[in-house]
C-alpha positions as CSV (number, residue, x, y, z in Angstrom):
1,X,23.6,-11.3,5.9
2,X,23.5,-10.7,2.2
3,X,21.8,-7.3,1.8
4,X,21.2,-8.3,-2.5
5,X,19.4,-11.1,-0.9
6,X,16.9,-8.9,1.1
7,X,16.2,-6.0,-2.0
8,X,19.8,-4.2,-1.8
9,X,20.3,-2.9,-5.3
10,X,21.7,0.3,-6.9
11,X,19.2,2.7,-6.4
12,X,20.0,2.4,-2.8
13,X,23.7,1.9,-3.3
14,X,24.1,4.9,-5.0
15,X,22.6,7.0,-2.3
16,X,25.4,6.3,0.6
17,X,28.2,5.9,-1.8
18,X,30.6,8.1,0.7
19,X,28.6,7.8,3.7
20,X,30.2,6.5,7.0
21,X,26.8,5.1,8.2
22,X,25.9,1.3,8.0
23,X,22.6,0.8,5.8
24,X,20.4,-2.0,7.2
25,X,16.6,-2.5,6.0
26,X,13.6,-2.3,8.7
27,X,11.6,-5.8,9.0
28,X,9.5,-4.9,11.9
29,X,8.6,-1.9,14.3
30,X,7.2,-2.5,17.5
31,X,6.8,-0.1,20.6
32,X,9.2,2.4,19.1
33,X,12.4,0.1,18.1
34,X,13.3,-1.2,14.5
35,X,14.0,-4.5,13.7
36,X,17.0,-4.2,11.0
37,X,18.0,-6.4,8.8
38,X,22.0,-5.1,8.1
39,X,25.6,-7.3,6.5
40,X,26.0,-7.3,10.8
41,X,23.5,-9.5,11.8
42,X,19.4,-8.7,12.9
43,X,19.5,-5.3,15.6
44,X,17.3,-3.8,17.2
45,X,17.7,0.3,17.3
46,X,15.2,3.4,18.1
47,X,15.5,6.7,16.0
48,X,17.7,9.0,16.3
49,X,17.0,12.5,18.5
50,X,17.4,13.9,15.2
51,X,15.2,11.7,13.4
52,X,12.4,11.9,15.8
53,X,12.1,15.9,15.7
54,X,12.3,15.9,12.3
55,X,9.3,13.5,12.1
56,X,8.7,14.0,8.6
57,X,10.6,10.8,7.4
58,X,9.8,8.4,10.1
59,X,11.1,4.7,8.8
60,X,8.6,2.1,8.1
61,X,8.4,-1.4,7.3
62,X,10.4,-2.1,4.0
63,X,12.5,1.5,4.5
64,X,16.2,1.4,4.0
65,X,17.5,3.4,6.8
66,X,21.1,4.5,7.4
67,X,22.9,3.5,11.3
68,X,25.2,5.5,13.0
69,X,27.6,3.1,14.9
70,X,25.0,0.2,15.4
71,X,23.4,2.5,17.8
72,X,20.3,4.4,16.6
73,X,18.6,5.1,12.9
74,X,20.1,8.5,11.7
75,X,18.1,8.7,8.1
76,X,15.5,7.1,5.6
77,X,17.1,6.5,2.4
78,X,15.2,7.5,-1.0
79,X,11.7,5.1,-1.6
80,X,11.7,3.4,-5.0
81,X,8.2,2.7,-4.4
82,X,5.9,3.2,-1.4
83,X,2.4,2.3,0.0
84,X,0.2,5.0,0.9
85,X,-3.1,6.1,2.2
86,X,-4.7,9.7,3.9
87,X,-4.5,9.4,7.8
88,X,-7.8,7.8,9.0
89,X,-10.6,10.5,10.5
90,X,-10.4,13.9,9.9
91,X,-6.6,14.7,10.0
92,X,-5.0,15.5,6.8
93,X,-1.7,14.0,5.8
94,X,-0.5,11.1,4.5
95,X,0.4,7.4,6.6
96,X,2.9,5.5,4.5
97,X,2.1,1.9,5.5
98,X,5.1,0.4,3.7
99,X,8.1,1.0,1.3
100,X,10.1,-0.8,-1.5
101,X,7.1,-3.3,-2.0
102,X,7.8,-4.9,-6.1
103,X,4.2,-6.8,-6.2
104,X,1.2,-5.7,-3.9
105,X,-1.0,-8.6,-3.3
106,X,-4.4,-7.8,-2.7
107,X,-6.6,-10.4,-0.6
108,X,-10.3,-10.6,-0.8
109,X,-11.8,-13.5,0.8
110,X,-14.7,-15.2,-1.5
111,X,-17.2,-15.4,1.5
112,X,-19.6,-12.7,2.9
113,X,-16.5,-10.1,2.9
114,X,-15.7,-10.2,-1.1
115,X,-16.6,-6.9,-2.2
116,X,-15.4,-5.3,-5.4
117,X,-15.8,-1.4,-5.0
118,X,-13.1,-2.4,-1.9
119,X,-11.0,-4.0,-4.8
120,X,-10.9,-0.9,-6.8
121,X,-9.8,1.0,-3.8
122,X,-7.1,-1.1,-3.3
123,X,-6.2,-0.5,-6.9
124,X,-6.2,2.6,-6.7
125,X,-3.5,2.2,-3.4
126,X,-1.7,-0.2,-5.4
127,X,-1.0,2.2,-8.7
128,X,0.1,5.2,-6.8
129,X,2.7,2.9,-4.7
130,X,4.2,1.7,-8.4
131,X,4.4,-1.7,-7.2
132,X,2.6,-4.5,-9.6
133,X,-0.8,-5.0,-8.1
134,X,-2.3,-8.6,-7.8
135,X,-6.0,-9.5,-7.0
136,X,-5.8,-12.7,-4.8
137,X,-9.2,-14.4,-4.1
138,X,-8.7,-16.4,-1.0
139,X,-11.2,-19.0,0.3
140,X,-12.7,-20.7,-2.8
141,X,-13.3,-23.6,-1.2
142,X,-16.2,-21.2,0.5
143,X,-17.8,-20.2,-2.8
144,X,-20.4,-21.6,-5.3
145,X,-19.3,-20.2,-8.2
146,X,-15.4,-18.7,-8.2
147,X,-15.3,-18.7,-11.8
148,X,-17.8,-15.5,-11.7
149,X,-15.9,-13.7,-9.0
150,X,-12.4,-14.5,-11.0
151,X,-14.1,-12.9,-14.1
152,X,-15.7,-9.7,-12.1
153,X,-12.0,-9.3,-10.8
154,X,-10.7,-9.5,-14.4
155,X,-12.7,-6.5,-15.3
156,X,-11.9,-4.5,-12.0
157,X,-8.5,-5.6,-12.4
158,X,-7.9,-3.9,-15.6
159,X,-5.0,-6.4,-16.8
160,X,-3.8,-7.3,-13.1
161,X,-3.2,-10.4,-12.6
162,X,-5.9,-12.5,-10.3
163,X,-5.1,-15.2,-8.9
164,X,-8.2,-18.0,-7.0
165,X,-6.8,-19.7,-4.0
166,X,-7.5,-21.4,-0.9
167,X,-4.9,-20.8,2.2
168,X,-6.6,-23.5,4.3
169,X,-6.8,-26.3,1.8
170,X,-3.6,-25.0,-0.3
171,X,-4.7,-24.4,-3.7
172,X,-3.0,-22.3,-5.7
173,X,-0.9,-20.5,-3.0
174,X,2.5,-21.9,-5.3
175,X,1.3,-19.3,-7.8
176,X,2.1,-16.1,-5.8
177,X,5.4,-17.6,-5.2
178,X,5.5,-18.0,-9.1
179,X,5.0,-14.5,-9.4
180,X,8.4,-13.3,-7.5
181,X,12.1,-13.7,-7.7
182,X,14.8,-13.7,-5.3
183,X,15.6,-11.0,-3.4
184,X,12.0,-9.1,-4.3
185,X,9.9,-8.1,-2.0
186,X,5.8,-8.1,-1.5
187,X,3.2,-7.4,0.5
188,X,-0.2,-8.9,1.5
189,X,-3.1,-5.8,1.8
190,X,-6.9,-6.7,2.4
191,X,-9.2,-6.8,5.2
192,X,-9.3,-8.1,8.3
193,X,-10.3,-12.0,8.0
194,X,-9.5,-12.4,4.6
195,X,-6.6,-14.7,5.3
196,X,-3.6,-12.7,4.7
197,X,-2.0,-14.5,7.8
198,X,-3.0,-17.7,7.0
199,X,-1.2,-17.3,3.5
200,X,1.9,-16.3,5.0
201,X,1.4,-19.3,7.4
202,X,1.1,-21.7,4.5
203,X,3.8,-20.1,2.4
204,X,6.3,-20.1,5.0
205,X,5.1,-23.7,5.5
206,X,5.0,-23.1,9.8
207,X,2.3,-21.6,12.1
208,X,4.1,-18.1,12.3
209,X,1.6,-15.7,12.3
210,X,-1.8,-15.9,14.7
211,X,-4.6,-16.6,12.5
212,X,-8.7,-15.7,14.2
213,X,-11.8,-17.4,13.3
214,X,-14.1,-15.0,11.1
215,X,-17.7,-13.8,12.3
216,X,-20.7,-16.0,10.4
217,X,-22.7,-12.4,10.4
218,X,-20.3,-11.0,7.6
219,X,-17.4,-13.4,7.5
220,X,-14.9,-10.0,9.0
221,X,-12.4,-10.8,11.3
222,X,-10.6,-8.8,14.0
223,X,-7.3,-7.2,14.2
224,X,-5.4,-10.5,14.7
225,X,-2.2,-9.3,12.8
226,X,-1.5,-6.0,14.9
227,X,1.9,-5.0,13.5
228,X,3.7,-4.8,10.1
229,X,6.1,-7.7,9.7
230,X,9.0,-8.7,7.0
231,X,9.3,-12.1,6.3
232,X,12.3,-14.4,4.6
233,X,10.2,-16.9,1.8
234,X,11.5,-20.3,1.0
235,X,12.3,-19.3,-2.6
236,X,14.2,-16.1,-1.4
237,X,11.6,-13.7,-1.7
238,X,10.1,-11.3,1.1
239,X,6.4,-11.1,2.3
240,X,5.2,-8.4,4.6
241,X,1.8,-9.2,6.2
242,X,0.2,-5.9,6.8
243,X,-2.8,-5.3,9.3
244,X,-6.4,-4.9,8.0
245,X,-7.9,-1.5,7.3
246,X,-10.9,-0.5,8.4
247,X,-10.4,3.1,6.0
248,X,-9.1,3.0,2.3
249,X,-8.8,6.6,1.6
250,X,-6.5,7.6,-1.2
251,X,-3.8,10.1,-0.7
252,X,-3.4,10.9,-4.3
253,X,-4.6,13.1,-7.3
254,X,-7.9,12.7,-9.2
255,X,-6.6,11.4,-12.3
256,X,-4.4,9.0,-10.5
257,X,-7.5,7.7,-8.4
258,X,-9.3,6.7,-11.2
259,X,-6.1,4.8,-13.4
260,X,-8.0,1.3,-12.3
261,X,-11.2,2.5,-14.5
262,X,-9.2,0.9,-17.9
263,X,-12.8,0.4,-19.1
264,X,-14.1,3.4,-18.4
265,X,-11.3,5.3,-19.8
266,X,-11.5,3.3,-23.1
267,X,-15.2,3.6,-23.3
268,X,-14.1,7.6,-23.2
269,X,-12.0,7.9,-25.9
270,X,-15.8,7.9,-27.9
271,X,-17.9,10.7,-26.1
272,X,-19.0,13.2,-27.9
273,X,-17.7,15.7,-25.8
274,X,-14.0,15.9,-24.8
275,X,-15.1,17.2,-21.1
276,X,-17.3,14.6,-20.8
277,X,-18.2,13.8,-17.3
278,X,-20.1,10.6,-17.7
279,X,-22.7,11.2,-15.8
280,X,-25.7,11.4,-18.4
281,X,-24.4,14.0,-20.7
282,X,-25.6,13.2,-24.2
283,X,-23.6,11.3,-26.4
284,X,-21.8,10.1,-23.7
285,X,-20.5,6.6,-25.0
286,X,-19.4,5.1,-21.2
287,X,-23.1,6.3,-19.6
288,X,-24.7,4.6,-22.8
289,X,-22.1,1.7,-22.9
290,X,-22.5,-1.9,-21.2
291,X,-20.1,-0.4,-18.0
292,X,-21.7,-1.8,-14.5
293,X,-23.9,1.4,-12.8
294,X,-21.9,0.2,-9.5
295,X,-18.8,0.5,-11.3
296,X,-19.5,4.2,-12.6
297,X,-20.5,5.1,-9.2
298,X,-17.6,3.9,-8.0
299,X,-15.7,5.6,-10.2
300,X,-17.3,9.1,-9.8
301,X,-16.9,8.6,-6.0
302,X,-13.1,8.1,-5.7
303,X,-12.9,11.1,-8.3
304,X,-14.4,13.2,-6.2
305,X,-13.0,11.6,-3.3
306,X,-9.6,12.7,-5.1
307,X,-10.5,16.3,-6.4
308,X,-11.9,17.2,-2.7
309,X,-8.3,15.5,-0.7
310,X,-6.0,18.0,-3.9
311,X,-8.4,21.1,-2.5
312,X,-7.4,20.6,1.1
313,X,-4.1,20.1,0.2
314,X,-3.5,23.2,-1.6
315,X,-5.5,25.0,1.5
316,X,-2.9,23.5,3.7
317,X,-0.2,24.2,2.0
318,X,-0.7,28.1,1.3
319,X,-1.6,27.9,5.3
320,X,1.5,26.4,6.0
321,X,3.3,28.9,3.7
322,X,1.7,32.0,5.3
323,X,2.7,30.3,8.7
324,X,6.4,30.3,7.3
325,X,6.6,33.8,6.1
326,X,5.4,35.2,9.2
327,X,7.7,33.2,11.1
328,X,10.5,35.1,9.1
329,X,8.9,38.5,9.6
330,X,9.1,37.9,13.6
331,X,12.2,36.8,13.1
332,X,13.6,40.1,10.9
333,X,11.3,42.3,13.6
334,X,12.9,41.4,16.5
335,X,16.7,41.6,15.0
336,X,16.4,45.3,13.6
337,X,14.7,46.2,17.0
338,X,18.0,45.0,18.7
């Protein structure tokens, strides 16, 4: 297997220059085992020991990895761009839900589910991975008028790309191939019932991936894709259909959270007040400009969203520091009491 063909470039190269280890790149984990993609052929190898009590760089779909002796994974190699969100509940930290993505693709379906404070999310996601976000509207064959919804995604977009297509009929689905070349790599994002399966299914041009009727209520769909999978494209490329989430919470900084806002931040630049919050303070050009109200709150929300995650993380943190300092203090007791 050609590992240029499959996203092997320098940045990776340069990492195991002198290392004995064979580098191979994950295309699916299921039950614990890593399907890798290496110049030996497709294997199928757990973690290391190591590796699993380390825990803090656990491979994921898109990783290159490093193999000791076609046998187990014994390290993640650097991330040139990753996919991330907060763990869903209550626990802090961060789930990385793929790696070495070049172009995110985000699917909305133009039914009952389109809804665009989910797009801005997914922005959001998409510009703190540093992969090239596009806005795909799937299912226009189930809308009145797509031409409004295309516009509305311009805006939201800020200069991303959007794309209107139908996976069922075939319309437009040449023009994400159109936006990759050989050997890059992207992924589908959206949720559940939006079609991200039935794209890959059309793309690849064969019924690969289990596709679910969606629910009339709200046009959702359930968990039918239940695992993150790497597929080979026709034209060279790679696709990785990722499950639906049911939470979009960011795992990022405020000003980072709000980087989709293009509008928002250009209506700015003429407030009259540099600290302007935009939220009714006079002279405020974005409150008194032609910005959508659901928009604004939108933005306000993931900024405080944002600020709230950064205060919890420096809480944890100086925990977790005290923690460590003690540890050595135990550690320093008990030797000079020897």
């Amino acid at each position: 297997m050609n590992l240029q063909q499959i996203g092997w470039n320098n940045f990776f190269a340069d990492q195991c220059a002198d290392s004995p280890f064979l580098p191979g790149r994950v295309a699916l984990v299921r039950r614990g085992f890593f399907t890798l993609w290496t110049e030996a052929g497709e294997l199928a190898l757990p973690a290391s020991a190591r590796l699993r009590r380390v825990g803090d760089d656990w491979p994921c779909i898109g990783d290159w990895v490093l193999i000791r002796e076609t046998s187990a994974i014994v390290s993640v190699l650097a991330r040139r761009t990753k996919l991330s969100r907060k763990q869903p509940g209550s626990q802090l930290g961060e789930q990385i839900l793929a790696a070495n993505i070049d172009v995110l693709f985000i699917v909305s379906g133009l039914d009952l589910d389109y809804n665009p404070r989910r797009l801005e999310r997914y922005l959001s996601l998409a510009n703190e991975s540093g992969a090239r976000p596009v806005l795909v509207l799937n299912k226009t064959d189930l809308c009145d008028d797509p031409t409004r919804k295309v516009m509305e995604a311009r805006i939201i977009g800020s200069g991303a790309l959007v794309l209107a297509i139908s996976a069922t009929e075939g319309w437009g689905i040449s023009d994400l191939a159109d936006c990759m070349e050989p050997g890059n790599t992207a992924a589908l994002i959206g949720s559940s019932g939006a079609g991200k399966s039935t794209i890959v299914n059309t793309l690849l041009g064969e019924h690969r991936q289990r596709t679910q009727h969606v629910r009339d209520a709200d046009s959702r769909g359930q968990h039918t894709t239940t695992q993150r999978e790497l597929f080979k494209m026709p034209g060279g490329w790679l696709l990785m259909d990722l499950p639906g989430l049911r939470e979009v919470q960011l795992w990022t900084d405020p000003e980072q959270a709000t980087s989709s806002f293009r509008d928002i931040a250009e209506s700015a630049q003429y407030c009259r007040f540099r600290d302007c919050a935009h939220d009714g303070e006079p002279g405020c050009a974005v409150y008194a400009g032609n910005i959508d109200q659901g928009r604004l709150r939108s933005y306000h929300k993931l900024q405080h969203e944002a600020a709230h995650l950064a205060r919890q993380r420096d809480i944890y943190a100086a925990l977790k520091e005290k923690k460590r300092i003690k540890a050595i203090e135990r550690s320093m007791r008990a030797r000079l009491e020897k």
